[in-house]
C-alpha positions as CSV (number, residue, x, y, z in Angstrom):
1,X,2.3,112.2,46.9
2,X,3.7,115.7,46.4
3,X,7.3,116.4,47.8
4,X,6.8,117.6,50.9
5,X,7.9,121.5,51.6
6,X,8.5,122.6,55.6
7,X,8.7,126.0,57.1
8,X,11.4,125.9,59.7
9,X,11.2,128.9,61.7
10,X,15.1,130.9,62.1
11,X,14.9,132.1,65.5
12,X,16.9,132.1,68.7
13,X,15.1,129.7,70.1
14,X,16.9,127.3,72.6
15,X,18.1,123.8,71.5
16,X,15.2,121.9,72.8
17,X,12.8,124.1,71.4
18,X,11.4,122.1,68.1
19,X,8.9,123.9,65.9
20,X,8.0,123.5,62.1
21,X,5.0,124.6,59.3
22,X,3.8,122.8,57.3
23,X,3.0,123.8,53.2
24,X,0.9,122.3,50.7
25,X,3.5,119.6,49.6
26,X,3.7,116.3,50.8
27,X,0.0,115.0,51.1
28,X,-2.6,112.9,49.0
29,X,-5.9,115.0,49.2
30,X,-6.9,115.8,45.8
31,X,-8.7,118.6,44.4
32,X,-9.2,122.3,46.4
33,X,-7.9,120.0,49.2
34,X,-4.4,119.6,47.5
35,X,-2.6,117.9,49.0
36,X,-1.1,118.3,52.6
37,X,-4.4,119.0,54.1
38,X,-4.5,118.3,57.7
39,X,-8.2,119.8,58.6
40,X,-10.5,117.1,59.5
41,X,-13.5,119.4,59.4
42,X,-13.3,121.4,55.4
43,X,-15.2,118.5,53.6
44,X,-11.8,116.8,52.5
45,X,-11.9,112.6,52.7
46,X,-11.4,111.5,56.1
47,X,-9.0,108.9,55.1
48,X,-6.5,111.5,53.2
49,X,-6.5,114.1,56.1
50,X,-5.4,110.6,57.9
51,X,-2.7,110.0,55.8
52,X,-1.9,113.6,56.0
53,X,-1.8,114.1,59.7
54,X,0.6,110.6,60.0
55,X,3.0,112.6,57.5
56,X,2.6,116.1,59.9
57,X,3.3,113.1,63.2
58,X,6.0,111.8,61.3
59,X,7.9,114.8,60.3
60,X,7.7,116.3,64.3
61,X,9.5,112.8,64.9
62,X,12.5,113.7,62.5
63,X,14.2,116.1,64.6
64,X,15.0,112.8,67.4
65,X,12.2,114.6,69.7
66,X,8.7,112.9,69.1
67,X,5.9,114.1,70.0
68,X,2.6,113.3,69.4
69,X,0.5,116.8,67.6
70,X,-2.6,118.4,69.6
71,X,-5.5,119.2,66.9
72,X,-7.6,122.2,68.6
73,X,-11.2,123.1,67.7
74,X,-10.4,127.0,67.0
75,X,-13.1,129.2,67.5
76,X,-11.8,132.4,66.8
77,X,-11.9,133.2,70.5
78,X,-9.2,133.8,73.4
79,X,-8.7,130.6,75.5
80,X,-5.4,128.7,75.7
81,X,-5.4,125.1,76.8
82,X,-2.5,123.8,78.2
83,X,-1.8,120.5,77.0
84,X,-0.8,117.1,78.5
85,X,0.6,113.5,77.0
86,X,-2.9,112.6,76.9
87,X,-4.8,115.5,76.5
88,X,-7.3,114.2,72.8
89,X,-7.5,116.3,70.0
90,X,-10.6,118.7,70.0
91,X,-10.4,120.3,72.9
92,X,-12.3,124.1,72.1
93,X,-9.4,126.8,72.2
94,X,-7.8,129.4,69.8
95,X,-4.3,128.8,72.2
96,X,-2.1,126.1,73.8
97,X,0.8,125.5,75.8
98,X,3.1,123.2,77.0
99,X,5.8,122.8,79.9
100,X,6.6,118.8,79.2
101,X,8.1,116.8,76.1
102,X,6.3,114.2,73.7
103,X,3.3,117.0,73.2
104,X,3.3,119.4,70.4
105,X,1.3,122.6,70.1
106,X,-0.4,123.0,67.1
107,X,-2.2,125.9,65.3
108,X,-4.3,125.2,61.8
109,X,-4.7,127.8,59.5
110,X,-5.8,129.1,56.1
111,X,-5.5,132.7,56.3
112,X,-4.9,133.3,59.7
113,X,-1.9,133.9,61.7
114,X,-0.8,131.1,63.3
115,X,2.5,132.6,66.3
116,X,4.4,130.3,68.0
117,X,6.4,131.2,71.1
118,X,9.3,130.0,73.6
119,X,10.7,131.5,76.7
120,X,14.5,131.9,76.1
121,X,15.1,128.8,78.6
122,X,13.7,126.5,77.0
123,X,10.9,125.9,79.6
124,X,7.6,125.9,78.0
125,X,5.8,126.4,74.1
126,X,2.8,128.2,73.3
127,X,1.2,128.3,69.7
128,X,-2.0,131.0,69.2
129,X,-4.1,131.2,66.3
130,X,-4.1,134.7,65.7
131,X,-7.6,135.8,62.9
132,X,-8.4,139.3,63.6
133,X,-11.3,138.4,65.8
134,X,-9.0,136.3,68.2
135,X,-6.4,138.9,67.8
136,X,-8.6,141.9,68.6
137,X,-10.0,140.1,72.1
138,X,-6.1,139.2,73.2
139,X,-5.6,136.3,72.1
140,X,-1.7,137.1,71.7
141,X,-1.6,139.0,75.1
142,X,-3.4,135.9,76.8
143,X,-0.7,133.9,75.6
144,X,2.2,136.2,76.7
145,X,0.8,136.5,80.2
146,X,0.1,132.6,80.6
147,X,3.5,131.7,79.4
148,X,5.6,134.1,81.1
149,X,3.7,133.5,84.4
150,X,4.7,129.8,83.9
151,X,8.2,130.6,83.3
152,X,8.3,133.1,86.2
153,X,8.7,136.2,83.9
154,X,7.0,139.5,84.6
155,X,6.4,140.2,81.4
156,X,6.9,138.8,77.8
157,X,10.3,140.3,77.7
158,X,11.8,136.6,78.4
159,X,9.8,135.0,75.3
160,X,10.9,135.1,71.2
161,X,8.2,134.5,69.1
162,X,7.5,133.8,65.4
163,X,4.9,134.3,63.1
164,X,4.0,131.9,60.2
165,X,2.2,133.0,57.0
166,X,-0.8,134.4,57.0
167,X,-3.3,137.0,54.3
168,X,-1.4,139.8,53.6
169,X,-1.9,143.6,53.5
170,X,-2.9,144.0,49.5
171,X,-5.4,140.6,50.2
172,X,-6.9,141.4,53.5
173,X,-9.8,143.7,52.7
174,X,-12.1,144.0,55.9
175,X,-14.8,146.5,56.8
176,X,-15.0,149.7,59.3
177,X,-15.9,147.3,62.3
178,X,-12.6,145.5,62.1
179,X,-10.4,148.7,62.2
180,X,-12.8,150.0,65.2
181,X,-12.2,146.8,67.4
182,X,-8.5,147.6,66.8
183,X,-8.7,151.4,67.3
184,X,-11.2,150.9,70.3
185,X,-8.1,150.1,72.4
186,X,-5.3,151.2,70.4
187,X,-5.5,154.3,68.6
188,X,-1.7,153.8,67.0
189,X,-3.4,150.5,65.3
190,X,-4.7,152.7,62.5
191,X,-1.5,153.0,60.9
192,X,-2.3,149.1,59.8
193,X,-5.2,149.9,58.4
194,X,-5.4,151.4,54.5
195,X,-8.6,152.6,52.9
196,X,-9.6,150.4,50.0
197,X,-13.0,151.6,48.8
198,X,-16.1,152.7,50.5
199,X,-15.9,151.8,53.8
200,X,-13.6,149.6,52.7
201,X,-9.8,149.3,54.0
202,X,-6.8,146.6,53.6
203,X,-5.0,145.6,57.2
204,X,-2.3,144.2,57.9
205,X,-2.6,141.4,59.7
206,X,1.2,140.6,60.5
207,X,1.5,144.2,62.1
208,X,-1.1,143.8,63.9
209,X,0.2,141.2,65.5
210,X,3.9,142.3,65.9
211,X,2.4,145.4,67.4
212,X,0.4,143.7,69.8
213,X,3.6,141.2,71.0
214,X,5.8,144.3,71.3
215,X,3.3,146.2,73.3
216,X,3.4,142.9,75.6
217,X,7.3,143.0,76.0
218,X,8.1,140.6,73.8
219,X,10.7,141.7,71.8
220,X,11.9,138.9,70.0
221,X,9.8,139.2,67.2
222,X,10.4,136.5,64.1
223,X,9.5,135.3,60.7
224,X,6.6,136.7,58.9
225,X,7.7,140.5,58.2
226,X,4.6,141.4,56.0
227,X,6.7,141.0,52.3
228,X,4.9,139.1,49.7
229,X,5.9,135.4,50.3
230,X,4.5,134.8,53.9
231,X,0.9,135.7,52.1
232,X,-1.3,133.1,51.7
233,X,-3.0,134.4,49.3
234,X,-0.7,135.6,47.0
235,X,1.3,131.8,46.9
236,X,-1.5,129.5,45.8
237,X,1.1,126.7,45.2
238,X,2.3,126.8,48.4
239,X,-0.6,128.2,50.8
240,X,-4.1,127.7,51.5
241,X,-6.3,130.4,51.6
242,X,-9.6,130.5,52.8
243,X,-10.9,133.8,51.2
244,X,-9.1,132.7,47.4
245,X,-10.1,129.0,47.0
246,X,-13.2,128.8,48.7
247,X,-14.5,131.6,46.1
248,X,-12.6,129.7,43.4
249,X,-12.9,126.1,44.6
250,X,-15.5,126.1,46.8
251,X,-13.6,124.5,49.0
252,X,-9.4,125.6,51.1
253,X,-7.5,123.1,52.9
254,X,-5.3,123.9,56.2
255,X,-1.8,124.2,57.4
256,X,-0.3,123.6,60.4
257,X,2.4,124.9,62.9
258,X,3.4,123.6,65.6
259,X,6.1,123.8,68.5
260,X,7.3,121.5,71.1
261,X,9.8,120.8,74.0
262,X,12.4,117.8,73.4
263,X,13.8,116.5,76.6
């Protein structure tokens, strides 16, 4: 087994806020899989991504606040779930929350943008998994709205969020459809968008993102900044990325983040 290697977010968060991302390190899956893969649905041995997910449970235990890690279906869509002690894993949402302890949010990703979020008083967690498609139908404003409204905020101006790694803006190439579901509703999202070939641009996935929180209220905006080593593509040692090793491997593992509320 690799040594594991955690992305601990650096935020204001309150003191029972918990949250934590997981790398590459620390697993036994073998192969494209290698080796902290904790999807259960890329074609990895069921009994690794086992192992792997009792590593991911263990390491939310560490910080003297259990709890036990929600595993969505993601769809690329906009719903959030808001999760329970005994809600089961595959519940169909790109979103979830929580308000209780001994649950923990959890966002997979390869590529994506996984965001996690708090309100400043410690009262409730939210994790959204942020692809463009998600992130073009609100899946970040959804999650603002939801969270404040269970924290009694107006707005999102009571929340910090941060963002984990994700493609980055020389990786992401996408076509003139993605740029016009951004521009469709906000013409400023251009400036995230770099041509790159006919028809072709780069976007910047991150910005998109912080642009979007901001224009929600939230102001508190952490970790991934757009720079070189939150891109998933660019750190094959320590990320999975779809778009690289399913063209070179055939085949990407996933991370995870996820956030919770100790008691």
């Amino acid at each position: 087994m690799e040594e594991a290697d955690w992305l601990v977010p650096d935020w204001p968060a309150p003191a029972n806020v918990h949250a934590v991302c997981s790398t590459r390190g620390g697993g036994v899956s073998e192969g494209a899989w290698s080796s902290l893969n904790l999807g259960d649905h890329v074609r990895d041995d069921p009994r690794h991504v086992t192992a792997n997910r009792a590593v991911f449970a263990h390491r939310l235990a560490l910080d003297g606040q259990p709890a036990r890690p929600v595993f969505l279906q993601q769809v690329h869509g906009t719903r959030l779930q808001w999760l329970e002690p005994h809600t089961p894993d595959g519940v169909v949402a790109d979103a979830c929350a929580a308000n209780q302890p001994g649950v923990a949010c959890v966002i997979m990703v390869a590529d994506c943008l996984p965001v996690l979020l708090c309100d400043a008083a410690g009262r409730a967690v939210a994790a959204a998994h942020a692809g463009w498609r998600g992130l073009a139908g609100g899946v970040l404003e959804r999650t603002v709205r939801e969270l404040s409204r269970a924290c009694d905020a107006a707005d999102g101006a009571a929340l910090h969020a941060w963002l984990g790694p994700c493609i980055g803006a020389t990786a992401f190439e996408v076509g003139a459809e993605v740029k016009a579901a951004f521009v469709e509703n906000d013409a400023g999202a251009a400036a995230h968008f770099r041509p790159h070939g006919d028809g072709k641009y780069l976007a910047d996935l991150a910005a998109l993102a912080r642009t979007r929180l901001a224009a929600a209220g939230v102001a508190s905006l952490h970790g991934n900044d757009g720079s070189q080593g939150w891109c998933t593509v660019s750190n094959p040692a320590r990320f999975f990325s779809y778009r690289r090793d399913q063209r070179q491997l055939g085949a990407s593992g996933r991370l995870a983040a996820a956030i919770w509320l100790g008691a």
